[in-house]
C-alpha positions in Angstrom: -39.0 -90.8 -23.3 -39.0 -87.0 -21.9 -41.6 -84.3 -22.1 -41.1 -81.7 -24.8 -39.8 -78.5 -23.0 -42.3 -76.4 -21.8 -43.8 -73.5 -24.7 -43.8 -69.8 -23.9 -47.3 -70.0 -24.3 -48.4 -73.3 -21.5 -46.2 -70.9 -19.2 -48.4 -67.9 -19.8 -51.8 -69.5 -20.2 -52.3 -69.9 -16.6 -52.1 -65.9 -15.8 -54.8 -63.2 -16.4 -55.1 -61.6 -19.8 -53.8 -58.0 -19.6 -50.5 -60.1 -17.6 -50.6 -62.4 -20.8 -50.4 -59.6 -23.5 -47.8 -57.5 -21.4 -45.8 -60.6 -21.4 -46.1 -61.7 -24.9 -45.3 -57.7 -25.7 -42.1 -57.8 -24.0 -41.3 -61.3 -25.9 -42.3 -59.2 -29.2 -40.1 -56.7 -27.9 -36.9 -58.9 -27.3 -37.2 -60.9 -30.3 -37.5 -57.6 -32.7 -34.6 -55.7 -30.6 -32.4 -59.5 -30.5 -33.4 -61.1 -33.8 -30.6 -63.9 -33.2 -31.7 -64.9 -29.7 -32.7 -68.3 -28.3 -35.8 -67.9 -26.0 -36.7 -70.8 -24.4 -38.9 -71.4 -20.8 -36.9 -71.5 -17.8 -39.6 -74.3 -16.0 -37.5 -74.3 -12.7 -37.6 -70.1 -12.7 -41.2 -70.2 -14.0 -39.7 -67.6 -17.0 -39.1 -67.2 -20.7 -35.3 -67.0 -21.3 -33.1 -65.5 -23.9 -29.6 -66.1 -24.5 -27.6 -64.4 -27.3 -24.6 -65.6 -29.7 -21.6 -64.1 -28.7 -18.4 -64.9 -30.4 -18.9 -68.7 -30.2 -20.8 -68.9 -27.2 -24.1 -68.1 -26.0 -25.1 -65.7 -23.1 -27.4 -65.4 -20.8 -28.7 -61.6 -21.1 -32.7 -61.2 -20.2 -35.8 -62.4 -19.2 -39.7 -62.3 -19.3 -41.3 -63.3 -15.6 -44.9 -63.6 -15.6 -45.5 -63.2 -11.4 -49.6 -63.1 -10.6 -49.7 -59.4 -10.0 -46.9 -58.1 -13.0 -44.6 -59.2 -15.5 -40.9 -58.7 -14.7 -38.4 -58.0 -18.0 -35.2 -58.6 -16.2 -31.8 -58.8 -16.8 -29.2 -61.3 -15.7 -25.6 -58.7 -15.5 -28.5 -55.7 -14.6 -26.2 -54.2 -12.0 -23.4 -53.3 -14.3 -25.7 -51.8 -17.0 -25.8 -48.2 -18.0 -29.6 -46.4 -17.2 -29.6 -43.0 -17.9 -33.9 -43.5 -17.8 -33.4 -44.6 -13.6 -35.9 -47.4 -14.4 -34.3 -50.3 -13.4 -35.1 -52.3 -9.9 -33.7 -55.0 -7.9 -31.4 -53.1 -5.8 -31.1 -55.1 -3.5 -30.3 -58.3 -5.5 -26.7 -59.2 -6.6 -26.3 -59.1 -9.9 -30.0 -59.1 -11.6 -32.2 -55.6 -12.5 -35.7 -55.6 -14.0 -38.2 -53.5 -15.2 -41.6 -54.1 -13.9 -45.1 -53.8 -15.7 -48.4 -54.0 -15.3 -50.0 -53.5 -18.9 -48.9 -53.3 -22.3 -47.0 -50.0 -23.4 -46.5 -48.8 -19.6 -42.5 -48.2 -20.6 -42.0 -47.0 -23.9 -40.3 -49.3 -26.6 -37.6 -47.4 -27.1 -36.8 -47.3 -23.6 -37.0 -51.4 -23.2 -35.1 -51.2 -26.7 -32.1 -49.6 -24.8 -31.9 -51.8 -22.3 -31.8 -54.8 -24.1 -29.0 -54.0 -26.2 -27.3 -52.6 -23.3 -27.7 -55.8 -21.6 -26.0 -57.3 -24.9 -22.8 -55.0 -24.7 -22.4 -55.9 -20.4 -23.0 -59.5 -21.2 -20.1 -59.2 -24.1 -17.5 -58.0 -21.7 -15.5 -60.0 -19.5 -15.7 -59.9 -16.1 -13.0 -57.5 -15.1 -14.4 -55.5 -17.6 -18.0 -56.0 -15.6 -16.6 -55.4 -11.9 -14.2 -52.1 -14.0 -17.9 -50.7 -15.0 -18.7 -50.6 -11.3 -15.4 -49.1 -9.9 -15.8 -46.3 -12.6 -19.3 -45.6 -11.9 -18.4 -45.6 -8.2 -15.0 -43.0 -9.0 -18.2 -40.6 -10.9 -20.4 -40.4 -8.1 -17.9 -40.0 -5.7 -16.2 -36.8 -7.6 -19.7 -35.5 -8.0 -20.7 -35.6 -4.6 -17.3 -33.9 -3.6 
């Protein structure tokens, strides 16, 4: 007989209380801005998941990562994602961007709101329509610094 999955809540228990309310604020967050999303803990990552119907498959589009100093709301296809704010970090990863907090209401909602659907619309697109977001991005900044 297995062990029930891991709850959101045994993953956050262990972290301080101010990183325990910015985390369960970004959950709220998510799960107001993606109603139909599946969040479940990611026990091998140490994070709160969140895939997203799409057509009729799911998709793997953001994530809530408690770390002992912050909490992380990251998403998976970050690198192709439009933001106009400048807020998103992870450069030097591959694919993944996050936003990084330290208290509750340190990035305004709407903000976070933005980036969550846009992480919806990348994660609806194919890949050539992923890597085309990334050549046409690349043609913009090139004619602008000419």
């Amino acid at each position: 007989m297995g062990r029930d999955p891991m709850s959101p809540e045994e993953l956050l228990a262990p972290y301080p209380p101010i990183l325990r309310a910015t985390a369960e604020s970004l959950r709220a967050l998510v799960q107001r801005t993606l109603p139909d999303a599946i969040e479940a803990v990611r026990p091998g990552w140490r994070l709160i998941g969140y895939d997203v119907p799409i057509g009729r498959r799911t998709r793997y589009v953001a994530f809530v990562w408690p770390e002992p100093e912050h909490v992380h709301l990251g998403f998976e296809h970050g690198i192709f994602m439009d933001d106009p704010d400048g807020i998103l970090g992870g450069s030097g990863l591959r694919k993944v961007r996050f936003v990084t907090l330290s208290r509750p209401g340190q990035i305004r909602d709407d903000v976070l709101e933005r980036l969550v659907h846009e992480a919806v619309r990348v994660a609806s697109m194919d890949r050539s329509q992923r890597v085309a977001t990334l050549l046409d991005r690349d043609a913009v900044r090139t004619a602008i610094e000419d």
